[in-house]
Structures are given as C-alpha cells and as structure tokens.
C-alpha positions in Angstrom: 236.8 319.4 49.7 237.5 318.1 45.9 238.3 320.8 43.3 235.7 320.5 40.5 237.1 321.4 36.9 236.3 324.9 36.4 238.9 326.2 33.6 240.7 324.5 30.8 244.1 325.2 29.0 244.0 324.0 25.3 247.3 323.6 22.8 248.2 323.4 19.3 251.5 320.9 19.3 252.3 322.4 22.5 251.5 326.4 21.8 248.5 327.3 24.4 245.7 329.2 22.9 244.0 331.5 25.3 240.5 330.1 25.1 237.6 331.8 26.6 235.1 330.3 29.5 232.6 327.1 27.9 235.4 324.8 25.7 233.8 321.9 25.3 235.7 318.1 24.5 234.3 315.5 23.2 236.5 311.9 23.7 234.6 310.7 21.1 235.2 306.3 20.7 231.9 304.4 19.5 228.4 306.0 18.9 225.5 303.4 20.0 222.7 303.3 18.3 218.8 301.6 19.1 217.6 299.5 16.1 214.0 299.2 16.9 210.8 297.2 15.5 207.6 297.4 16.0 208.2 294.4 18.3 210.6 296.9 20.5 214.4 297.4 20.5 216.1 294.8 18.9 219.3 296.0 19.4 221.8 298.5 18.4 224.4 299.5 15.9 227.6 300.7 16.6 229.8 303.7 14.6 233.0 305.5 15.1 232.8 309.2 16.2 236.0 311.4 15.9 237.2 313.3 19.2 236.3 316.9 18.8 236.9 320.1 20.7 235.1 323.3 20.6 236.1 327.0 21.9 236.3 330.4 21.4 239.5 332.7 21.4 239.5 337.0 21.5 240.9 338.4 18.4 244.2 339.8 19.5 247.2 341.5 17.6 249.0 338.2 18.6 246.6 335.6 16.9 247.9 334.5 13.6 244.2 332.8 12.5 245.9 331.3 9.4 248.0 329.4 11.6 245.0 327.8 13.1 243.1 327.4 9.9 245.8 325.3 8.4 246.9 322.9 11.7 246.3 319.3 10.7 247.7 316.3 11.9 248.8 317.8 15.2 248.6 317.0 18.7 246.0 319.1 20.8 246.1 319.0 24.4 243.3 319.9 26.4 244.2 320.4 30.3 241.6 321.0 33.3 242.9 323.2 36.3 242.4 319.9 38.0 245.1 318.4 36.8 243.4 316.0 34.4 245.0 316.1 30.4 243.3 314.5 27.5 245.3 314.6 24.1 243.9 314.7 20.5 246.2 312.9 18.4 246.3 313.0 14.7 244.1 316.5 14.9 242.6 319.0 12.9 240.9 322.6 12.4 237.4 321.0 11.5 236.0 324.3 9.9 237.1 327.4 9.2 237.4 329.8 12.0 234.5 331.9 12.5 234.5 336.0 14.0 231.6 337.3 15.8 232.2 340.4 17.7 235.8 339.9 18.1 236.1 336.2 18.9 236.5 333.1 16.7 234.7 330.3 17.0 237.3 327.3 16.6 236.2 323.6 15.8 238.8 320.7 15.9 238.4 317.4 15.5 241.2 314.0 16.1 241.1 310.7 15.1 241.4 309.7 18.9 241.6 311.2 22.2 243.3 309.9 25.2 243.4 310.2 28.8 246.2 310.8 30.7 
C-alpha cells in the first residue's frame, strides 16, 4: 500500500526547523479569476500569486527568532516523509513571527516554488 504524506521537514538555506504537525505550502503560479456579466461568465483574468509556506515552531532555548525574522532571499525547502521536495527560491519571512503559548507562528513567502 502507498505511503500518504503525513509529516514534513522545512529549511532555511539548508538549516531544518523543527515545525510542528499542520505546515501548510502553497506552490503558488497563476491565480484564475471569473469575469462575469449579467449575460454569464465571460471569461477570466489571470494574476501571479507568490509561493507561501505556513507553520508553527515550539519556542526553545535553541531558536534564535531574529534569525528567522530577518531571512530573505533564501532558499526554503519543504520535504514530505514521502520523499517528495518542493523548494522556495528567492524567499522570505512574510511577517513577523508571532508567540502564542510558546509557539511562533511563521509565514514565508518565494517568488517561485518548484518541484523536485
């Protein structure tokens, strides 16, 4: 039986983060959108949407969060325990970390993600 992905390793130019359960990548690529009239959907418009990746890390004595606040134009790797890697190139922190309860919420964002 095929292994479905169940965890995901993500790094910043090659360090690993230890992300929590729920990180979420988005390969972004071109947004479609329906331009409709009263006549019905006449079509649609297109627009570039940036890669983005979403997760949460424990705040640990390790965790330098300034570090993380200040990568830009990296490379972020996000791997599935299936084998599967999709790289962010040309990323960024998106927003500044967040702490609730002793995790951070991290945002990144790339200008393009690719598979393989």
């Amino acid at each position: 039986m095929a292994q479905v992905t169940g965890r995901v390793f993500i790094a910043l130019n090659g360090q690993r983060i230890r992300s929590k359960e729920g990180a979420t990548l988005d390969v972004g690529g071109v947004d479609r959108e329906a331009a409709v009239s009263d006549a019905g959907v006449d079509g649609y418009s297109e627009k570039v949407v940036q890669a983005k990746v979403e997760c949460k890390i424990n705040d640990t004595a390790d965790i330098r969060i300034d570090d993380i606040r200040k990568f830009k134009d990296g490379t972020l790797t996000f791997q599935t325990d299936t084998g599967k890697v999709y790289t962010c190139i040309n990323a960024w922190c998106a927003n500044p970390p967040k702490m609730t309860k002793g995790e951070w919420d991290l945002s990144f964002e790339a200008a393009e993600c690719l598979e393989g």
